[in-house]
N, C-alpha and C positions, 0 to 999 in steps of 0.2 A: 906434886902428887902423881902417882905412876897408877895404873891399872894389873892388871896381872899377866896381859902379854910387857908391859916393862914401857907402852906409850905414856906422855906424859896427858893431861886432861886439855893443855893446849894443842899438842901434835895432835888430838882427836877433834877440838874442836875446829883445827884449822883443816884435817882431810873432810869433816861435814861439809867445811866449805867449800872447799874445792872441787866434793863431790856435786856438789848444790849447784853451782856455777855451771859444771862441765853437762851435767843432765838435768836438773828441773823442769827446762823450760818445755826439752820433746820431751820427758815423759807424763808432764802434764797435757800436752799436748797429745798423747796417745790415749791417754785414761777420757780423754775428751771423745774421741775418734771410735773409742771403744763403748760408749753411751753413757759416759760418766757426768755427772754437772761440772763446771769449771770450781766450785769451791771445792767439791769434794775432789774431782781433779787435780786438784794444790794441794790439798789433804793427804792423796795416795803419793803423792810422787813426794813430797817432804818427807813422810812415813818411812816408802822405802830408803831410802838413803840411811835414815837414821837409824833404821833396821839393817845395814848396813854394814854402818862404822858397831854396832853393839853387837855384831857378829864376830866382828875383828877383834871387838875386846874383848869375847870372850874366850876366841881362840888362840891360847897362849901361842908367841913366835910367826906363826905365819898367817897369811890371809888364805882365808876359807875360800874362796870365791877366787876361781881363776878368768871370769871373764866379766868382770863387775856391769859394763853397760846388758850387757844380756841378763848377767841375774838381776839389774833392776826395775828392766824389761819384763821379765815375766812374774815375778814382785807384783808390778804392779799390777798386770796383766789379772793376776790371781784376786787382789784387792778389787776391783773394780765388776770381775766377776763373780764375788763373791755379795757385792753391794745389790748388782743386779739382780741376781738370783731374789734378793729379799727385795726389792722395788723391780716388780717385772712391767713398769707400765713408767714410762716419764710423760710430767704435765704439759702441756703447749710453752710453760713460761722457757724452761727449762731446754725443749727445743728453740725457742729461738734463741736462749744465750748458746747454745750448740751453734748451731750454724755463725752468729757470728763471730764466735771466739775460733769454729774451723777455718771457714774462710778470710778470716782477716780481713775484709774489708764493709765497707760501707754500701748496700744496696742501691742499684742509681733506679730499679723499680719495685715496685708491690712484685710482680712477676716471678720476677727474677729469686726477692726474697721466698718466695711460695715453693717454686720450684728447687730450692736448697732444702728449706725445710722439708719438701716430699725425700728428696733424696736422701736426707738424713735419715729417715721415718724409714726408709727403704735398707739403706744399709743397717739402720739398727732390728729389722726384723730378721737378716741373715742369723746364717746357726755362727754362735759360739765363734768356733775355727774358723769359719769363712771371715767372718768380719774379724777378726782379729791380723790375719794375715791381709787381707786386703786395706788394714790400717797400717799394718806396718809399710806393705808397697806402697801405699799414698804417701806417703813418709819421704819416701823417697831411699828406703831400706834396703839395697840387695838380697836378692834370694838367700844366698850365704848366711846372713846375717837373719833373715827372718825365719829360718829354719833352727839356727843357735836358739833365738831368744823363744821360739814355743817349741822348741826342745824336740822335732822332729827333721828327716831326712828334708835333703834340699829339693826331691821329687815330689816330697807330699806338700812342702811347703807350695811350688808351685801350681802342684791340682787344687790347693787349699783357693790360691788368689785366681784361678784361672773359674772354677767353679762358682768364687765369690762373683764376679764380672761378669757371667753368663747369668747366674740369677739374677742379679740386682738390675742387667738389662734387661729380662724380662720381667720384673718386676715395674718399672719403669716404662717399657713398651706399653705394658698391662694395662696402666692409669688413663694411658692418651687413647687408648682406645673406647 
């Protein structure tokens, strides 16, 4: 069985996969970074993909999407602040599964835990842009690349994470004082 660009319903379900494989993991990882919960995190970034490949089938012969990791970049991007938008407030539970699905590891104090958690609380009260660009640089994302994926010059991307840093350090000086 073929679709109407001429894929077969295997050669679709094998590029899900391969899509799935090659991005899931950072783009659940950013829907995280971006104030997302880790289920609904696995929810956006599966979405996107699969939003995806149903792009491509529907664009008889060629692929829509010339730069798939960016469009499913801001995919998600758009999911996640659209989530937000209707949940403007997340629970205490909800930040700690944040911080330790961010940081990856295991807390060796209450402290330490505390102060992730503020940090989170801090970078999720940044606007919009700020935190979004400043999740991609944590990322470990090139300017280049973080400017493709929110769709803006690589100058604004830069004031975007340079701005984020400056607030979120005062935001942060702010609390110890």
């Amino acid at each position: 069985m073929t679709d109407d660009s001429g894929e077969s319903a295997e050669a679709l379900a094998e590029r899900a996969m391969d899509l799935r494989k090659s991005y899931y993991a950072e783009l659940a990882g950013y829907a995280v970074k971006l104030g997302s919960s880790v289920s609904d995190a696995r929810m956006f970034a599966d979405d996107a993909i699969v939003e995806l490949v149903l792009r491509a089938m529907t664009h008889s012969g060629s692929d829509p999407v010339l730069n798939q990791r960016a469009w499913l970049y801001q995919t998600v991007r758009y999911m996640v602040m659209t989530a937000v938008r209707h949940r403007r407030r997340i629970d205490d539970t909800d930040v700690h599964q944040l911080t330790d699905r961010w940081c990856q590891t295991t807390w060796g104090s209450p402290d330490l835990h505390l102060e992730a958690v503020e940090t989170l609380r801090a970078i999720e009260a940044l606007p919009e842009e700020q935190r979004a660009a400043l999740a991609l640089k944590l990322a470990g994302h090139p300017m280049e690349d973080i400017a493709q994926i929110l769709g803006i010059s690589v100058d604004a991307a830069k004031k975007r994470v340079s701005r984020a840093r400056k607030r979120l350090l005062q935001q942060l000086e702010g609390r110890d004082a």
